[in-house]
MDAnalysis code that builds the backbone (N, CA, C; Angstrom):
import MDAnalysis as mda
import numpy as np

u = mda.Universe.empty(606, n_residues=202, atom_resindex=np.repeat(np.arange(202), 3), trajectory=True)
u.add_TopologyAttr("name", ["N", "CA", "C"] * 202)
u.add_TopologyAttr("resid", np.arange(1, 203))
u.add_TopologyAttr("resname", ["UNK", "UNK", "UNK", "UNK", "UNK", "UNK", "UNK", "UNK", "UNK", "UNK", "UNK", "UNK", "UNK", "UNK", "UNK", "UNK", "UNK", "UNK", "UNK", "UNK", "UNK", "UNK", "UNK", "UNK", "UNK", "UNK", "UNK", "UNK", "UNK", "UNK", "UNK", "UNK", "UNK", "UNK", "UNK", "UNK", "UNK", "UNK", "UNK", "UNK", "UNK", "UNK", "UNK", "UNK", "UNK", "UNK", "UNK", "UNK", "UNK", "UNK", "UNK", "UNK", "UNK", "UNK", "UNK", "UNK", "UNK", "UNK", "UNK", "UNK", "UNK", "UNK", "UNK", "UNK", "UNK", "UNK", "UNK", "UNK", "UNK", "UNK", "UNK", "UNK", "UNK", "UNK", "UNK", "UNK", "UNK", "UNK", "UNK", "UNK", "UNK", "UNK", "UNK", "UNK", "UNK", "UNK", "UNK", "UNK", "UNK", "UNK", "UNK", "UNK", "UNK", "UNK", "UNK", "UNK", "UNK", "UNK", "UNK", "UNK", "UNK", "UNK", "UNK", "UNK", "UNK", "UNK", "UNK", "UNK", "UNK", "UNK", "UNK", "UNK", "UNK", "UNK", "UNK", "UNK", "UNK", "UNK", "UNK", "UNK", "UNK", "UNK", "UNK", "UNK", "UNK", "UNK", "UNK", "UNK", "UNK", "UNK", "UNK", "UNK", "UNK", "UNK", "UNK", "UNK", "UNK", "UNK", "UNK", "UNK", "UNK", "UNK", "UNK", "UNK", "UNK", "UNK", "UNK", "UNK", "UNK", "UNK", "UNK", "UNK", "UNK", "UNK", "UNK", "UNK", "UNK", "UNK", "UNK", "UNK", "UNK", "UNK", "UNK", "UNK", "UNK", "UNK", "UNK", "UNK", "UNK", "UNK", "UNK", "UNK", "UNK", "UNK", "UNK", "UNK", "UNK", "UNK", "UNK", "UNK", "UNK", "UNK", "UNK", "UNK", "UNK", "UNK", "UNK", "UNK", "UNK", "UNK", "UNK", "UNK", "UNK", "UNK", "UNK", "UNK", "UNK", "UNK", "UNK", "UNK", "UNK", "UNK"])
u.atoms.positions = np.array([
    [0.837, -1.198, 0.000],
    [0.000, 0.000, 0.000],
    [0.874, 1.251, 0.000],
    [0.242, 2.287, -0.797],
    [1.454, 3.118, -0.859],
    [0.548, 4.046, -0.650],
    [0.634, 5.621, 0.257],
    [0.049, 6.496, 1.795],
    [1.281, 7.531, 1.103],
    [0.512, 8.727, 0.518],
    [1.330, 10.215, 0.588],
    [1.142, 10.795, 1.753],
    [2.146, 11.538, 1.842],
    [1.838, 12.590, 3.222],
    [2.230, 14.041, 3.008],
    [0.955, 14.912, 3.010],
    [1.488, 16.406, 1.840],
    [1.890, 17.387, 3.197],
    [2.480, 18.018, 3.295],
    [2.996, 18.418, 4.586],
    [3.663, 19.956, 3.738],
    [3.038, 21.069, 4.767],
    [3.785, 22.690, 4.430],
    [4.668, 23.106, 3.999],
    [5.585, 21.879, 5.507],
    [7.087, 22.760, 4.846],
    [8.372, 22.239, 4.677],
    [9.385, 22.541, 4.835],
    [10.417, 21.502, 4.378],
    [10.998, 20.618, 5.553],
    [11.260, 21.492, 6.962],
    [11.347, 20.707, 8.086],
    [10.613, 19.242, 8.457],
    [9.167, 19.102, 7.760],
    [8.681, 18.053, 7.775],
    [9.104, 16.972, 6.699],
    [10.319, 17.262, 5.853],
    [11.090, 16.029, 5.637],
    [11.383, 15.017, 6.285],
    [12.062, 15.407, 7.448],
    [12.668, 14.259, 8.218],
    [11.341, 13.479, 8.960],
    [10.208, 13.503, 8.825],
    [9.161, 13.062, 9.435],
    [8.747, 11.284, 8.460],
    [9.472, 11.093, 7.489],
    [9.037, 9.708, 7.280],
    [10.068, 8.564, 7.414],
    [10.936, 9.307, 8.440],
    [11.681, 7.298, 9.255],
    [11.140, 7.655, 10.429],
    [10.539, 9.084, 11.261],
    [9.581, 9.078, 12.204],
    [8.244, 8.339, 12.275],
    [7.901, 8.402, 11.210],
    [6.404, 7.967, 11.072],
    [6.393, 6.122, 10.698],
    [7.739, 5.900, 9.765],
    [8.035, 4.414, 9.660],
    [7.826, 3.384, 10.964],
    [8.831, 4.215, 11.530],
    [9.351, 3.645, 12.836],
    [8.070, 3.408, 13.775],
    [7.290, 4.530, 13.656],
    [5.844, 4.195, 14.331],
    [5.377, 3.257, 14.014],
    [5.162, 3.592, 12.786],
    [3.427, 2.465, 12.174],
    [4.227, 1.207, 12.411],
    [5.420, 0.520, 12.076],
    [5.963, -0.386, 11.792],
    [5.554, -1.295, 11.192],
    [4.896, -1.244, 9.501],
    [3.774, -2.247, 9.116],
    [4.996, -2.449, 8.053],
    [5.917, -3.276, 7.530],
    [6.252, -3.539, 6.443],
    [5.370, -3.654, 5.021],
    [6.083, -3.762, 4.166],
    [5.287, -3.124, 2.983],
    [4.310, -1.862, 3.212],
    [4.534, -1.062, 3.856],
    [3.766, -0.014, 3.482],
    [4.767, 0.908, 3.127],
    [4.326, 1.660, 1.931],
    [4.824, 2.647, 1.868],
    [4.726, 4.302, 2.102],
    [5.313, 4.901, 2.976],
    [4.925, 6.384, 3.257],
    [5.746, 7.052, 2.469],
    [5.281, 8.295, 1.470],
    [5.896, 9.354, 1.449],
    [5.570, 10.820, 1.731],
    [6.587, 11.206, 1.907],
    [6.729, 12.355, 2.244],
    [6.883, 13.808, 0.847],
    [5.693, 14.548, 0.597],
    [5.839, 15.725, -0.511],
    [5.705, 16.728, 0.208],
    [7.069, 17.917, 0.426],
    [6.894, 19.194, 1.690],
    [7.070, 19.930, 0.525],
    [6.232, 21.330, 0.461],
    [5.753, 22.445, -0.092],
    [6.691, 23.586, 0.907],
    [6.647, 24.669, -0.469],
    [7.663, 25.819, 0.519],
    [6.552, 26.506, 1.023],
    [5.707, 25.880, 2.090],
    [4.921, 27.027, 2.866],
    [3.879, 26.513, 2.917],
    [2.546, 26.634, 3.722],
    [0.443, 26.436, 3.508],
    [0.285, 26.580, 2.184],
    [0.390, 27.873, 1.581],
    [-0.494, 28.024, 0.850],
    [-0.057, 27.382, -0.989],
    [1.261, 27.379, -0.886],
    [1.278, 26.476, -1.868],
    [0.836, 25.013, -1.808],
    [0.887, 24.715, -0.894],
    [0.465, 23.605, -0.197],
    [-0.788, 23.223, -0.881],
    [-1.781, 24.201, -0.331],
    [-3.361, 24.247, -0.656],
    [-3.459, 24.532, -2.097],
    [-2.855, 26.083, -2.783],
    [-2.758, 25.865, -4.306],
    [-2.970, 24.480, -4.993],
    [-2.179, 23.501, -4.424],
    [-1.924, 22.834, -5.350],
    [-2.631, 21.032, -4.915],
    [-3.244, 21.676, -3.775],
    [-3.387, 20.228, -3.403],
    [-4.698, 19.120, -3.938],
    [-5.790, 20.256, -4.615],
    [-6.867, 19.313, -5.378],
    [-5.761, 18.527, -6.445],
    [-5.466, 19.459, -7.287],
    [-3.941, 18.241, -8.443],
    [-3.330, 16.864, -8.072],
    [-2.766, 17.488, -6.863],
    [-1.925, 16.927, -6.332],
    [-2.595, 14.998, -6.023],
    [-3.578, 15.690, -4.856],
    [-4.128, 14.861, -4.597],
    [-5.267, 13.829, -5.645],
    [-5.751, 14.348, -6.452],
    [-6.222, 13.494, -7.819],
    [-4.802, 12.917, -8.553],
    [-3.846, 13.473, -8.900],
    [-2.640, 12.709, -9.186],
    [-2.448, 11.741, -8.540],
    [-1.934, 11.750, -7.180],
    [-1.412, 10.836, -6.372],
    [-2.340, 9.243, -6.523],
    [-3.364, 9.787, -6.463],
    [-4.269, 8.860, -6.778],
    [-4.498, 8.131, -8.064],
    [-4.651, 8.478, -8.675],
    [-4.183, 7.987, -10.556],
    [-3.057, 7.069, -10.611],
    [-1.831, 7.464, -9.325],
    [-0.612, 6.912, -9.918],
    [-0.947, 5.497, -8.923],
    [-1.682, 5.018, -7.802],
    [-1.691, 3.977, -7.243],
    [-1.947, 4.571, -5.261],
    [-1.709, 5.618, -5.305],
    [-1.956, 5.821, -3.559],
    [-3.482, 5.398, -3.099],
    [-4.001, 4.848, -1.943],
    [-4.862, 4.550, -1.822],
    [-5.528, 5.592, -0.625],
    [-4.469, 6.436, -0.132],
    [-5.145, 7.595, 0.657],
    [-3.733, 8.722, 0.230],
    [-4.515, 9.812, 0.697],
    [-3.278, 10.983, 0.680],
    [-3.601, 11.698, 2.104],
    [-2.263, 11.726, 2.923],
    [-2.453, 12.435, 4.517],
    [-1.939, 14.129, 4.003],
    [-2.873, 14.407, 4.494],
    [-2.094, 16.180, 4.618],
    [-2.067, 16.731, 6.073],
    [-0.680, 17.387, 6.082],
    [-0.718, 17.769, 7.863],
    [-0.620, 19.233, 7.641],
    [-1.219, 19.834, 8.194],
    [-0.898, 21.699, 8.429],
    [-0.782, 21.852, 9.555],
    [0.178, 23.064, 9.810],
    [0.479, 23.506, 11.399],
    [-1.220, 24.383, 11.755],
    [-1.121, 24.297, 13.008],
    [-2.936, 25.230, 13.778],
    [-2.215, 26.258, 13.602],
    [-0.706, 26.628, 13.835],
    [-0.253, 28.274, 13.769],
    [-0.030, 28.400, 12.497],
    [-0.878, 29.717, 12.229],
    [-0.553, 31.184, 11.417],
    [-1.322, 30.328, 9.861],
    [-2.453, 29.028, 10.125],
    [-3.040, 28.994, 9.449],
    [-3.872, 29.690, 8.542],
    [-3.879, 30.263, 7.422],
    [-4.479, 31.282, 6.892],
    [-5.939, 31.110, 7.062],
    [-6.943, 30.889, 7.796],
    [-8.311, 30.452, 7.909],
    [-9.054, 32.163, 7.280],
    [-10.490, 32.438, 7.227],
    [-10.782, 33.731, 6.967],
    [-10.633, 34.097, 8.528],
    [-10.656, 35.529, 8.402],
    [-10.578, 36.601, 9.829],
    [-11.681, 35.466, 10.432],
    [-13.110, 35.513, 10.437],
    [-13.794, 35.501, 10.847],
    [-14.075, 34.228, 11.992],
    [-12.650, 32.876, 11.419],
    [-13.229, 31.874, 12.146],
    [-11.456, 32.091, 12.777],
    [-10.784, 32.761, 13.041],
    [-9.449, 32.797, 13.913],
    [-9.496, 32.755, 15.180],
    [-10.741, 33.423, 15.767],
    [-10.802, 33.253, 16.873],
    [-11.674, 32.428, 17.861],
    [-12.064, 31.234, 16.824],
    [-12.298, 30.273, 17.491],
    [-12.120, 29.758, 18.403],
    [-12.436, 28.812, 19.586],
    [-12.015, 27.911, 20.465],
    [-11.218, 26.901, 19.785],
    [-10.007, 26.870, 20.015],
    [-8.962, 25.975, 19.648],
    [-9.724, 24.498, 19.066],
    [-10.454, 23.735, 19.293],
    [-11.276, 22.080, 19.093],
    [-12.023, 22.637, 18.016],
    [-12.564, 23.825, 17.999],
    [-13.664, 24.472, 16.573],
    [-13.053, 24.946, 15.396],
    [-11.534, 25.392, 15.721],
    [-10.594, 26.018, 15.253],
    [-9.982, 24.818, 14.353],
    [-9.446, 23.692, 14.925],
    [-9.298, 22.636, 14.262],
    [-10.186, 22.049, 13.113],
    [-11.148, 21.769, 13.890],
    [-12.262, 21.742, 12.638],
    [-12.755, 22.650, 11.559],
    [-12.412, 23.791, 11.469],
    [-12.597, 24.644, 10.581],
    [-11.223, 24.245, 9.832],
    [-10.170, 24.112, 10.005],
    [-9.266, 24.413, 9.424],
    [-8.973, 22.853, 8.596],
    [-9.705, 21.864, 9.230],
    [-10.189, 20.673, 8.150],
    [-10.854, 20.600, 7.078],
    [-12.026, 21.347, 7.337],
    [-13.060, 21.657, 6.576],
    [-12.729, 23.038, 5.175],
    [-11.492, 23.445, 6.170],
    [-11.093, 24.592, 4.631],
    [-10.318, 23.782, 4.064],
    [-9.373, 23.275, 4.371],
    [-8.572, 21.864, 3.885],
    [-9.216, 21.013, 2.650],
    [-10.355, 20.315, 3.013],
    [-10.909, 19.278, 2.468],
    [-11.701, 20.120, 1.675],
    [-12.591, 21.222, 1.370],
    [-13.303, 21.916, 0.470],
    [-12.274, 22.404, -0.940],
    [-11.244, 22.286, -0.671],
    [-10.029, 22.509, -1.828],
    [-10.182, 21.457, -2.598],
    [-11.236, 20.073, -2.252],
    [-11.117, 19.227, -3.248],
    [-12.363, 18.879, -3.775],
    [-12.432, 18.472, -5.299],
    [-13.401, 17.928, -6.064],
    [-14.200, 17.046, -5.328],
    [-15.603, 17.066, -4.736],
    [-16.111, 16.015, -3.689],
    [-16.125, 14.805, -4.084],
    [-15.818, 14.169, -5.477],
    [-15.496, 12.764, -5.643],
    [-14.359, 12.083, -5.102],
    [-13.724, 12.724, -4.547],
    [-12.756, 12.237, -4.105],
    [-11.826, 12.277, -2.615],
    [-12.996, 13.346, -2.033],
    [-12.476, 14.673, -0.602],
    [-12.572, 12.628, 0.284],
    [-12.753, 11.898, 0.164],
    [-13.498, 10.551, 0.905],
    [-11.598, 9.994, 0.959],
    [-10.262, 10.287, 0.326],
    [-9.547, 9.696, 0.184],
    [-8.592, 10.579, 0.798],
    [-9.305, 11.544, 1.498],
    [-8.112, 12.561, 2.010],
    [-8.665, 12.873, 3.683],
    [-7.069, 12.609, 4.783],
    [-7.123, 12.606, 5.606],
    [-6.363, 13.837, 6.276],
    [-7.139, 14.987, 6.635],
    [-6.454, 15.819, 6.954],
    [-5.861, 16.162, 8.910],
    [-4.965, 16.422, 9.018],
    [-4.388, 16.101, 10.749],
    [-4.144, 17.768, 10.515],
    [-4.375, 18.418, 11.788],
    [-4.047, 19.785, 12.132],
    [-3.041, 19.599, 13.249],
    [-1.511, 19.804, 13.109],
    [-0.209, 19.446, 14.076],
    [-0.860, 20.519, 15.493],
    [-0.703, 20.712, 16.039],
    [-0.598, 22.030, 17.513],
    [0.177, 21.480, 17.520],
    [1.019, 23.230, 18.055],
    [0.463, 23.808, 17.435],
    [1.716, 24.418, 15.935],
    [2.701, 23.307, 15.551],
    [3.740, 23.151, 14.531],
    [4.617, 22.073, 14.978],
    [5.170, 21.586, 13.877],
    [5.450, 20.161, 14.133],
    [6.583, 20.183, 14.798],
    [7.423, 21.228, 15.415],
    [7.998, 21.435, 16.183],
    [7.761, 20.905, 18.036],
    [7.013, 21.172, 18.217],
    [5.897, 19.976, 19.125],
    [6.510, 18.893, 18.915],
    [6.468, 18.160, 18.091],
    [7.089, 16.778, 18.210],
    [8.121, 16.714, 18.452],
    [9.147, 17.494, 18.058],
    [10.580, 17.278, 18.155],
    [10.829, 17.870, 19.706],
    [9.967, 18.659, 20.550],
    [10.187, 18.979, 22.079],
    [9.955, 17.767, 22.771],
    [8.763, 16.834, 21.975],
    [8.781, 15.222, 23.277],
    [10.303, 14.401, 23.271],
    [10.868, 14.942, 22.931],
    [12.128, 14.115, 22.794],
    [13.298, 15.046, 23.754],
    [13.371, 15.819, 24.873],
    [14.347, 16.353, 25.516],
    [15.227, 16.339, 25.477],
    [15.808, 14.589, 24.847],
    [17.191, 13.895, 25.300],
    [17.722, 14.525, 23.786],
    [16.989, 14.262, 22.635],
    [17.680, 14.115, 21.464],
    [18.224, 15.579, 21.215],
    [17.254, 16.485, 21.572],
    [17.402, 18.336, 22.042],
    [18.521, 18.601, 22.484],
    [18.681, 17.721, 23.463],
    [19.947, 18.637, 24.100],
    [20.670, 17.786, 24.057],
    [21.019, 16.828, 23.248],
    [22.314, 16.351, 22.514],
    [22.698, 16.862, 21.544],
    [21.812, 18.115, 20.739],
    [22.161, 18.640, 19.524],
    [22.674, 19.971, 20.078],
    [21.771, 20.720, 21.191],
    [22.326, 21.925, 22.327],
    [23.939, 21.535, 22.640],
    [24.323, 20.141, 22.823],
    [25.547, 19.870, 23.789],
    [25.165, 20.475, 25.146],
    [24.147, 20.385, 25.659],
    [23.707, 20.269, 27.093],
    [23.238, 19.224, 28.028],
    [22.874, 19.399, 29.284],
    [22.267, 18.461, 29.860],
    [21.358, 18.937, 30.635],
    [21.047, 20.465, 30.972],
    [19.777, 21.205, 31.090],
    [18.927, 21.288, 30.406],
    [18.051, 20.782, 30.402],
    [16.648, 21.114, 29.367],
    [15.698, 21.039, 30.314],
    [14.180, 21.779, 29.858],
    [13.425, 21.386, 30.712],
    [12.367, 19.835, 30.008],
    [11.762, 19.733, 30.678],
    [11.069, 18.206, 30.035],
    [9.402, 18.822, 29.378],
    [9.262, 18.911, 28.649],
    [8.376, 19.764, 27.996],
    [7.187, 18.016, 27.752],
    [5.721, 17.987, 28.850],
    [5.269, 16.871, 28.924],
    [3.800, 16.777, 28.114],
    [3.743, 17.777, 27.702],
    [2.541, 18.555, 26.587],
    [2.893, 19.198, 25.451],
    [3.736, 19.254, 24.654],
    [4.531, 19.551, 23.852],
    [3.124, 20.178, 22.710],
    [2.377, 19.622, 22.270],
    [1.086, 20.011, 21.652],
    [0.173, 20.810, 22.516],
    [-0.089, 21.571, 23.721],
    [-0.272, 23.147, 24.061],
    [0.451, 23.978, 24.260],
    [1.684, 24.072, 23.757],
    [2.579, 25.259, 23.585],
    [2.096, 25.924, 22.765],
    [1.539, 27.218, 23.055],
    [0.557, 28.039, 22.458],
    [1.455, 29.063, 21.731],
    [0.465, 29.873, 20.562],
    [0.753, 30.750, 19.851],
    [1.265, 31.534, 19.869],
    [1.216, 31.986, 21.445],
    [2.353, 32.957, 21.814],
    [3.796, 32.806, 21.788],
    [3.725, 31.565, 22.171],
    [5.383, 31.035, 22.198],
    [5.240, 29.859, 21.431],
    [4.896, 29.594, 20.267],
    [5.094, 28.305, 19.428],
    [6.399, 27.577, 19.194],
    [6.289, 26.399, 19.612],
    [7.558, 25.569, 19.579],
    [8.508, 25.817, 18.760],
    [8.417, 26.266, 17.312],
    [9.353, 26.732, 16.634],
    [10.468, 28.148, 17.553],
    [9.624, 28.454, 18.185],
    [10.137, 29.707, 19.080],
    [11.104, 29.361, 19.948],
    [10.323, 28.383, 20.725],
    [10.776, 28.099, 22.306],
    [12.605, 27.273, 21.636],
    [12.553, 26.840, 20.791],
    [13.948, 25.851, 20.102],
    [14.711, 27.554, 19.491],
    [13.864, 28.293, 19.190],
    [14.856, 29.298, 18.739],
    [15.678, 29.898, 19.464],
    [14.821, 29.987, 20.637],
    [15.452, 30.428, 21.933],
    [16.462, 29.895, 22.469],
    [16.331, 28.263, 22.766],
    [17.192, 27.436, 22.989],
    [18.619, 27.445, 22.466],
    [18.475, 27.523, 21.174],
    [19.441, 27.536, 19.998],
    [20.550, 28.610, 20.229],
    [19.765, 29.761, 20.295],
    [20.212, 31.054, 20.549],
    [21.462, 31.432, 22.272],
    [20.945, 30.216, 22.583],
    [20.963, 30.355, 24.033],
    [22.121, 29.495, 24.234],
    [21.781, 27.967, 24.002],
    [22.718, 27.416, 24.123],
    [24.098, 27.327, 22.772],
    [23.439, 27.941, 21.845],
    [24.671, 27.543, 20.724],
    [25.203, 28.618, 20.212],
    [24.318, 29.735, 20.005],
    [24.970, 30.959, 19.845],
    [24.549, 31.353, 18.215],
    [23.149, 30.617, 17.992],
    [23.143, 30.095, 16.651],
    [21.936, 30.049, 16.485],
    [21.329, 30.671, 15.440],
    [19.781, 30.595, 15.260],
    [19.393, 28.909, 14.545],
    [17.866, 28.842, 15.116],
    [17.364, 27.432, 14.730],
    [16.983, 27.750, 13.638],
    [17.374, 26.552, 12.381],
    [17.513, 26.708, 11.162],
    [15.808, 25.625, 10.722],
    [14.982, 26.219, 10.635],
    [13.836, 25.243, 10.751],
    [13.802, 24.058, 9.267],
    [14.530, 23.660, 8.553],
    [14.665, 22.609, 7.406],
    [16.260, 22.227, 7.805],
    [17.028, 22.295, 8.200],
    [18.107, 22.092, 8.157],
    [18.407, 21.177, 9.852],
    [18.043, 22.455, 11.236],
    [18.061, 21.519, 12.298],
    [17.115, 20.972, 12.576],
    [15.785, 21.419, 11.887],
    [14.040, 20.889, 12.271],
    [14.192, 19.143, 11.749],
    [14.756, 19.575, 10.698],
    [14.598, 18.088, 9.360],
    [15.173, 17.008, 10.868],
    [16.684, 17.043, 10.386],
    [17.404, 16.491, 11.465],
    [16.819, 16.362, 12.496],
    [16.756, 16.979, 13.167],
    [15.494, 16.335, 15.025],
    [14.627, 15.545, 14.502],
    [13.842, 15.775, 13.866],
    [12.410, 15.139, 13.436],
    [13.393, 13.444, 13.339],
    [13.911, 13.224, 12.520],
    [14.465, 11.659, 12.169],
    [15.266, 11.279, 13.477],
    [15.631, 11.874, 14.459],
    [16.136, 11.183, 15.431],
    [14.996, 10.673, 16.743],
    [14.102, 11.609, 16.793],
    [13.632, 11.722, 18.234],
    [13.198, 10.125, 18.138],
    [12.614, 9.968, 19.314],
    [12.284, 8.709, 19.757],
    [10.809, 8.592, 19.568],
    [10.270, 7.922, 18.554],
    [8.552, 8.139, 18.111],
    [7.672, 7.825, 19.456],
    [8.324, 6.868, 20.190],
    [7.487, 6.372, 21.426],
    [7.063, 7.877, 22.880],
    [8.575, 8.284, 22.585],
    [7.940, 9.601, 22.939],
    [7.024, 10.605, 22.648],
    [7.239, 10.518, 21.367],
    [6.258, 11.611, 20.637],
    [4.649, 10.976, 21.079],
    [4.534, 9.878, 20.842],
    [3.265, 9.020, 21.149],
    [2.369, 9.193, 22.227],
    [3.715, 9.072, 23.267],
    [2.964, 9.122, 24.844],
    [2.558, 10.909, 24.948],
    [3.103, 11.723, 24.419],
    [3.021, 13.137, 24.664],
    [2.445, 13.600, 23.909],
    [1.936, 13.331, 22.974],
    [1.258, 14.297, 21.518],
    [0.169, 13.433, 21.139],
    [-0.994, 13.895, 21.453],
    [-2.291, 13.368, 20.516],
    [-2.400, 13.099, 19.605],
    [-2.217, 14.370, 18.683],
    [-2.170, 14.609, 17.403],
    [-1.356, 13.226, 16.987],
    [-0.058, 13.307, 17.151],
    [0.869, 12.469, 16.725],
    [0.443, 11.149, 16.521],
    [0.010, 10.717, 17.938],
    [-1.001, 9.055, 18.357],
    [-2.015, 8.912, 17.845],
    [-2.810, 10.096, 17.138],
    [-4.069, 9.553, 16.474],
    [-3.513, 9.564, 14.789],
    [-2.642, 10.167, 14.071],
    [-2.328, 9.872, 13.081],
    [-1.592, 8.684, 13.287],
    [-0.772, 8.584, 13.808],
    [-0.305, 6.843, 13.707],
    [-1.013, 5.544, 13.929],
    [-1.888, 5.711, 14.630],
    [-3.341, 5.069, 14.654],
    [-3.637, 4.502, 13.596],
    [-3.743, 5.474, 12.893],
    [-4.744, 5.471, 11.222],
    [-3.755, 5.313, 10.254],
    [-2.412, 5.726, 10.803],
    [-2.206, 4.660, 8.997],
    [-1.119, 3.711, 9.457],
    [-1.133, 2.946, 10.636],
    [-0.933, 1.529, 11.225],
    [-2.141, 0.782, 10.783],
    [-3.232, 1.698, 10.879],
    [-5.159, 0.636, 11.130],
    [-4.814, 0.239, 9.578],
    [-4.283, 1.742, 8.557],
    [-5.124, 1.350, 7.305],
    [-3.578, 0.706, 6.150],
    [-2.448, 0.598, 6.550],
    [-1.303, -0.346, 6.276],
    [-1.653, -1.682, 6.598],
    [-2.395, -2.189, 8.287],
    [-2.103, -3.218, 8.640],
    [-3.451, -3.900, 7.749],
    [-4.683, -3.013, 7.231],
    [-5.444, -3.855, 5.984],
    [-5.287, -4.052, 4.529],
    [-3.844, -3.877, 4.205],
    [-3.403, -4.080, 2.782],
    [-3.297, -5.264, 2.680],
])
């Protein structure tokens, strides 16, 4: 079975020996297509996703970060759970309805940076530290300080060196420890869920 995964931005490269390592279903195949940014993302994703499909995929995953989602003004200030769902529903309306049935859309909280904080150890082996704090909710690190931030800081702090989000993001993402990400991130545990459920029926 072969499972696309259309993802924003380029940091979410390193996310398919993360996601391998999860599902652990042999013969399945995941890939990974990262867009420079959302909205090319969305541009292009009715195509995309009718392509993918033509060529043999039997689902296509798309992940968008909840931050700095372009939603209209009007639904931004949603309650975060309504907020999600809107931002599915703008997602999935980008596609021809014959086909919206083959597309699984995941909203990260609040950037996939989140994932790479459940992993402390792998963090601050790249810091060369042994202070970190243990970040045990890594998916409500809110908008104010979005995880991409809180690592910039870090970076800044301990290395003297801004966080390079495709270059050190990529890299973290393929090391951390998925079992961590699992126990700490929803998001994370309910997409691996679903394409363990829908690998392990090929």
């Amino acid at each position: 079975m072969t499972i696309k995964v259309l993802c924003e931005g380029k940091t979410e490269e390193g996310l398919r020996p993360l996601l391998e390592n999860a599902v652990g279903v042999k013969g399945c195949g995941l890939h990974i297509k990262a867009y420079d940014g959302v909205t090319k993302l969305l541009g292009k994703l009715d195509s995309t996703v009718r392509e993918e499909l033509n060529c043999g995929a039997k689902f296509v995953f798309c992940l968008v970060d909840y931050y700095h989602f372009p939603l209209p003004e009007k639904q931004r200030t949603l309650p975060r759970n309504k907020r999600v769902v809107a931002i599915q529903n703008f997602v999935t309306e980008k596609l021809d309805e014959s086909y919206r049935s083959a597309l699984r859309c995941y909203v990260v909280l609040h950037e996939v940076e989140a994932w790479i904080l459940a992993d402390e150890k792998v963090v601050a082996q790249r810091l060369r530290t042994k202070t970190l704090p243990s970040w045990q909710q890594p998916e409500t690190i809110n908008g104010m300080n979005p995880p991409a931030k809180e690592l910039e800081k870090l970076f800044r702090t301990k290395l003297k060196k801004p966080y390079d989000k495709y270059k050190d993001g990529g890299d973290l993402l393929k090391r951390v420890d998925w079992q961590k990400v699992y126990a700490k991130c929803p998001t994370f545990k309910k997409l691996v869920d679903e394409l363990r459920s829908l690998c392990q029926q090929q």
